[in-house]
TITOR-467716 format. One record per residue: residue in three letters; x, y, z of N, C-alpha, C in turn. Coordinates in steps of 0.2 Angstrom, whole numbers, plus 2048, in hexadecimal, padded with zeros to 3 digits. Layout:
N
ALAXYZXYZXYZ/...
END
This chain:
250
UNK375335EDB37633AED536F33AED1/UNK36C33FED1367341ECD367345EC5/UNK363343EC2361346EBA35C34BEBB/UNK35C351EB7359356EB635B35AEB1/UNK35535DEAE356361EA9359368EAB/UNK35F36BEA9360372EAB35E378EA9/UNK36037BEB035C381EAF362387EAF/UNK35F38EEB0363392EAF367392EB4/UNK365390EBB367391EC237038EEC0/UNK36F387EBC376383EBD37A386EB7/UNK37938DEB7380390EB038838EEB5/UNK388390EBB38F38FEBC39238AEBE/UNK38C385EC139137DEC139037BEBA/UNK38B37EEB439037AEAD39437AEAC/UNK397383EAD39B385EAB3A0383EAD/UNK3A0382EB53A937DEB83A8377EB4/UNK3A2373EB43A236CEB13A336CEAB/UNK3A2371EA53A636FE9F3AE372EA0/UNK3B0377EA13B6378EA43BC373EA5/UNK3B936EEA93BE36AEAD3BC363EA9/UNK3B6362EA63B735AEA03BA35EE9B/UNK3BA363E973BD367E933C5367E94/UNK3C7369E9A3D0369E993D1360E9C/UNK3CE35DE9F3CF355E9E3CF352E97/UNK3CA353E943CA34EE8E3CE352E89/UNK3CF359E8A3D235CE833D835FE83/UNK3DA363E8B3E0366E8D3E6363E89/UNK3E635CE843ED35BE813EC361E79/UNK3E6360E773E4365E703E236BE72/UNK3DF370E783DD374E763DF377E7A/UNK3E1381E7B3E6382E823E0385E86/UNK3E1387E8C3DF388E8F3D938EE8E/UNK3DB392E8C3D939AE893D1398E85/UNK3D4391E7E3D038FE7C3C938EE80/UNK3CD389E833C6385E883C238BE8B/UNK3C6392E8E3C1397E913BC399E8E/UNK3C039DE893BE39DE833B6399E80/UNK3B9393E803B1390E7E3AC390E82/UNK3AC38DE8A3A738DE8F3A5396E8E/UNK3A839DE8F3A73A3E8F3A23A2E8B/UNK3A239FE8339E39FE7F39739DE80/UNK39A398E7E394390E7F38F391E87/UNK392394E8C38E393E9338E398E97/UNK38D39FE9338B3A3E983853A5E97/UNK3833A8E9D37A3A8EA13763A7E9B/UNK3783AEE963713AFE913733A8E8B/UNK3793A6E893793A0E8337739AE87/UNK377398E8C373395E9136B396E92/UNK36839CE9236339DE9236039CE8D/UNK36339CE8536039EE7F35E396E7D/UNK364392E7F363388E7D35C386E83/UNK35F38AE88358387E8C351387E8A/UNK35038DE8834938DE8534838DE7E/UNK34C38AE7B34C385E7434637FE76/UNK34037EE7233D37AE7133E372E70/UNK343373E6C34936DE6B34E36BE6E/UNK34F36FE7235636FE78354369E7B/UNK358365E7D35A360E8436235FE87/UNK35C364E8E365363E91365361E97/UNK36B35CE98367358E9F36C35AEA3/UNK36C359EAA37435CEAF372355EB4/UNK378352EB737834FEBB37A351EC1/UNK376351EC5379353ECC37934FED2/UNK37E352ED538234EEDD382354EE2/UNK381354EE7382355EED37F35CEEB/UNK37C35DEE5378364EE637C367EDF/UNK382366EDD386367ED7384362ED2/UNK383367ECA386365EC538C360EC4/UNK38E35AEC3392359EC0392354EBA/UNK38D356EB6390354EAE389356EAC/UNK387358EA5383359EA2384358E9A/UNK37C354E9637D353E8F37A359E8D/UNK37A35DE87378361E8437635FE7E/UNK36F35FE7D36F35DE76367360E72/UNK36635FE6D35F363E6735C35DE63/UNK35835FE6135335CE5B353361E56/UNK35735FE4F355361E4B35435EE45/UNK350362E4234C360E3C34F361E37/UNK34F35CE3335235BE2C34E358E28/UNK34E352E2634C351E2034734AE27/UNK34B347E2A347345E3134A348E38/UNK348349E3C34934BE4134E345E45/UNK35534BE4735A348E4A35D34CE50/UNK35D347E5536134AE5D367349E5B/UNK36B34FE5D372354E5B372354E64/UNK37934BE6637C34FE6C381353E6C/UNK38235BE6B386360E6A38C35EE71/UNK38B35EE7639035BE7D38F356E81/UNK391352E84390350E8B39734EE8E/UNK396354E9539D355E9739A351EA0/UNK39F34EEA339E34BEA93A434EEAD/UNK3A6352EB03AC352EB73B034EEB7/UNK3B6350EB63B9348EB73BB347EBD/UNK3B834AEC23B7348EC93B3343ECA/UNK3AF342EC63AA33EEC73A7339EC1/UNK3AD338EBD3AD332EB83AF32FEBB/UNK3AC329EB63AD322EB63A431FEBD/UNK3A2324EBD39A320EC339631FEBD/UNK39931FEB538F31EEB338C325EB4/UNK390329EB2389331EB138B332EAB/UNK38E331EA538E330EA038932DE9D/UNK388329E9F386323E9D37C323E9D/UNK37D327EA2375329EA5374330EA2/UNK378333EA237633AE9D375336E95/UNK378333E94378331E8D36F32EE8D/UNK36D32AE92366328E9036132CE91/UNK362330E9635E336E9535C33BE91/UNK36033DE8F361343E8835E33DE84/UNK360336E8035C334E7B356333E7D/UNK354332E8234B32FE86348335E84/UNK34C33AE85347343E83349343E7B/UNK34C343E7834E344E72348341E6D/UNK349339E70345335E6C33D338E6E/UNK33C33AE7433433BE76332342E70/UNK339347E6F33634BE6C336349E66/UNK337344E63336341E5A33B33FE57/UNK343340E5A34933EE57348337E55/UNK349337E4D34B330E4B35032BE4C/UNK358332E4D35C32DE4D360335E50/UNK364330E5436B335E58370336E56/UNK37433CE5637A33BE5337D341E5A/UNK38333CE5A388340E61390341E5A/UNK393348E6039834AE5E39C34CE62/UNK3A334BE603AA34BE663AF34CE60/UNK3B434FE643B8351E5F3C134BE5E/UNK3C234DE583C5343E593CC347E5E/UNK3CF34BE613D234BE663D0347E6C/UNK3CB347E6D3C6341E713C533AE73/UNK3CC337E723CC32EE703C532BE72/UNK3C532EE7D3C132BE803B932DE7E/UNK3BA334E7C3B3334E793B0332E75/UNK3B432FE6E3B132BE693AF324E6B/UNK3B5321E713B331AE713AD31CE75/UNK3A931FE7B3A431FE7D39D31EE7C/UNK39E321E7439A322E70399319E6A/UNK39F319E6C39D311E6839B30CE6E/UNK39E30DE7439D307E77393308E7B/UNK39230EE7838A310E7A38630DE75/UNK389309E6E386307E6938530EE62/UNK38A314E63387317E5B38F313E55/UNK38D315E52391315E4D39631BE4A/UNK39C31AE4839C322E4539D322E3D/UNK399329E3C396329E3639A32CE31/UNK39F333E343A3337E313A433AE35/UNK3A833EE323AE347E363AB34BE31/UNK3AE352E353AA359E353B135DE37/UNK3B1364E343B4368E373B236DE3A/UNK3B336CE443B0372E463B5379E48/UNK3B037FE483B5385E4B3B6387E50/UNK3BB386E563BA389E5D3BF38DE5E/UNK3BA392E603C1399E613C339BE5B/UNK3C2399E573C439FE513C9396E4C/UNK3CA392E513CF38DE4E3CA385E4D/UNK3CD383E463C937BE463CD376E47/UNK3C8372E4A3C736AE493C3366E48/UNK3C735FE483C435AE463BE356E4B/UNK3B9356E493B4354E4E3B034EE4A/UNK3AF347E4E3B0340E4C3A6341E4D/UNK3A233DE4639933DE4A396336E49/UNK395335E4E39332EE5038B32FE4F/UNK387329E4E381328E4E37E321E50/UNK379323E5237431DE5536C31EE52/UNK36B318E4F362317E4C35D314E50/UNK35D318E57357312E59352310E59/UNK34D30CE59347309E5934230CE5E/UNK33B30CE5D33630EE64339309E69/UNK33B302E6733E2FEE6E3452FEE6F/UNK347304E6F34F304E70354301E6C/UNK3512FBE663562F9E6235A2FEE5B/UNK35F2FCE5935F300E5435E2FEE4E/UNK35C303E4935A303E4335F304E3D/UNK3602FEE393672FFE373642FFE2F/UNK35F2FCE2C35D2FDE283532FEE28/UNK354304E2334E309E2534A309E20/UNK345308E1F33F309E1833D311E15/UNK33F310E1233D318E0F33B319E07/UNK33731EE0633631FE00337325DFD/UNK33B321DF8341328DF333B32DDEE/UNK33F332DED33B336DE9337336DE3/UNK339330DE033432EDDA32C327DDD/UNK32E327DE3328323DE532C31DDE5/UNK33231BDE6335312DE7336312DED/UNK33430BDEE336308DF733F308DF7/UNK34130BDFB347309DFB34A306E02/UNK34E304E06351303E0C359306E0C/UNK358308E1135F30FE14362309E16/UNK36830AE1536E304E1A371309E1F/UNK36F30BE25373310E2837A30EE2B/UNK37B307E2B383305E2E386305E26/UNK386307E23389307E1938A310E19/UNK38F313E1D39131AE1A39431AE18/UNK39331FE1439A323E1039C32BE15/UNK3A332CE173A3333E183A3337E12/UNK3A133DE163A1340E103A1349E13/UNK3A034FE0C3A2355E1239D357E16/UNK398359E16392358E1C390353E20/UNK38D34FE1C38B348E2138D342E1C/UNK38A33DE2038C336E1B387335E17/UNK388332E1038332EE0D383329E0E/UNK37F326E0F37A31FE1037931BE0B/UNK37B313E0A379310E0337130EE04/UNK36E30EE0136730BDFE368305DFA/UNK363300DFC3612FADF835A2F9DF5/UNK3572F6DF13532F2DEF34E2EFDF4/UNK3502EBDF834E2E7DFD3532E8E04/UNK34C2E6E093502E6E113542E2E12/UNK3562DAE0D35C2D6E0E3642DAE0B/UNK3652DFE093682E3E0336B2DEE00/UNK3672DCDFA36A2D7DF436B2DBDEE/UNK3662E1DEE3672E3DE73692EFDE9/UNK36F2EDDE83752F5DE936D2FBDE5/UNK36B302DE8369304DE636E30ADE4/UNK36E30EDE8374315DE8373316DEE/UNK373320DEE375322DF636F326DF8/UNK36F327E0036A32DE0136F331E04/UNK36C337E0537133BE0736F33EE10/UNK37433DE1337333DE1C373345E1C/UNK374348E1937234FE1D36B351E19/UNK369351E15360354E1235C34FE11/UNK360346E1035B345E0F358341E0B/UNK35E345E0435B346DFE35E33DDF8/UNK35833BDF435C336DF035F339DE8/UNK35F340DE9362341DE3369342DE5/UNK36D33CDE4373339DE5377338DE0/UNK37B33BDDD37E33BDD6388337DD8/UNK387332DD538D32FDD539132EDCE/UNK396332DCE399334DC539F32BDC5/UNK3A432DDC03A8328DBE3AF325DC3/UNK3B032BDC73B432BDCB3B2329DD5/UNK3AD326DD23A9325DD93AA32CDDF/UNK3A7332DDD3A5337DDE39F339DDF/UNK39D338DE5395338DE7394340DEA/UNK38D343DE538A348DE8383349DE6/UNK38134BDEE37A34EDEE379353DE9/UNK375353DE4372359DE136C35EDE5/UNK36D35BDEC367360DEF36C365DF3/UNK370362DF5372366DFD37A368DFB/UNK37D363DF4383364DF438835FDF5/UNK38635DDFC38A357E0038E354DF9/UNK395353DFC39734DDF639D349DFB/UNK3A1345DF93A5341DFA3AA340DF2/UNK3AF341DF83B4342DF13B633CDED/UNK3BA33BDE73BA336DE43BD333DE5/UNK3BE32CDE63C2327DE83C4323DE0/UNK3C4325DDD3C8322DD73CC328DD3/UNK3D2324DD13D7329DCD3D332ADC6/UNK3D5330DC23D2331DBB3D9331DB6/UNK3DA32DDB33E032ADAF3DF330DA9/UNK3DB331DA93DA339DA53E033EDA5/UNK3DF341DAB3E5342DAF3EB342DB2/
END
């Protein structure tokens, strides 16, 4: 089995290879039509062509006997730091269970991180048991849900994240300095979910002994507003999380 980045030549063993992981992993939640549906979208020649020469794009395809079967799809994007979005990784399930998962997953990060990702974040939709636990038993974390659209209909889509280090360990609390000039340290295994991405606690110190507040996991940003009802939101981006206390007001 070999790795390589794909090219245009491999549209139609994507195409069979998402197909057939697609009605294995999803055929109990999504019909048929659906799943045509999607790959028609997602994989033909030109929407194929246009990720490929995306500057940020990383798409690996594994191949055997001269065929595709499994490929990770993933990007670099820029936020407030630069994060790899594995958007798929689909393997044949003719040919699960040899570790081509497992080998797609380190490739896509080895490119991901060479082009400046700080930190990873993969997504599966929680119809997907086996694809969440994959993602944990790889070492990410999950951080929150999301609601995606496919085919016109949504679901629930679970996001997992990993902080790695230049030496492959993870980075679970991170030094940053907030927008007034204070040192602060990110707790990245301390989320909250919330409607876009998770907020993140901050502390005082790398030991966390002294509670700061939050930063916010989609801009960024520490302008992090927590009212009386433990209802947290970004004033930059919006993000919030809903209130977990009753108002006797009420």
């Amino acid at each position: 089995m070999d790795l390589r980045d794909a090219t245009t030549e491999d549209v139609d063993d994507i195409r069979e290879t998402a197909r057939a992981s697609l009605s294995a992993s999803y055929g109990h939640a999504l019909s048929a039509d659906l799943i045509d549906d999607a790959v028609e979208s997602w994989y033909d020649a030109e929407a194929l062509a246009d990720s490929l020469t995306d500057e940020g794009a990383v798409f690996v395809v594994a191949v055997e006997d001269g065929g595709v079967v499994g490929f990770a799809q993933s990007q670099l994007v820029k936020r407030r730091e630069p994060v790899g979005e594995l958007d798929w990784l689909h393997v044949h399930p003719d040919h699960r269970g040899k570790g081509i998962g497992d080998d797609l997953l380190r490739r896509a990060e080895t490119e991901l991180l060479e082009l400046g990702a700080e930190r990873l974040e993969g997504r599966v939709l929680a119809a997907n048991e086996a694809g969440g636990e994959f993602y944990e038993g790889e070492g990410f974390s999950e951080i929150g849900e999301r609601t995606v659209e496919i085919g016109g209909e949504e679901f629930l889509e679970r996001v997992f994240a990993r902080f790695p280090s230049g030496d492959g360990e993870q980075v679970l609390t991170e030094a940053r300095v907030a927008d007034d000039g204070e040192q602060v340290y990110v707790a990245y295994d301390e989320a909250d979910r919330a409607s876009i991405a998770p907020f993140y606690a901050t502390y005082a110190d790398r030991e966390r002994t002294e509670r700061m507040g939050y930063v916010c996991g989609n801009c960024g940003g520490f302008a992090v507003n927590v009212d009386t009802m433990d209802r947290v939101q970004c004033s930059e981006c919006g993000n919030q999380r809903k209130a977990s206390r009753w108002d006797a007001g009420w």
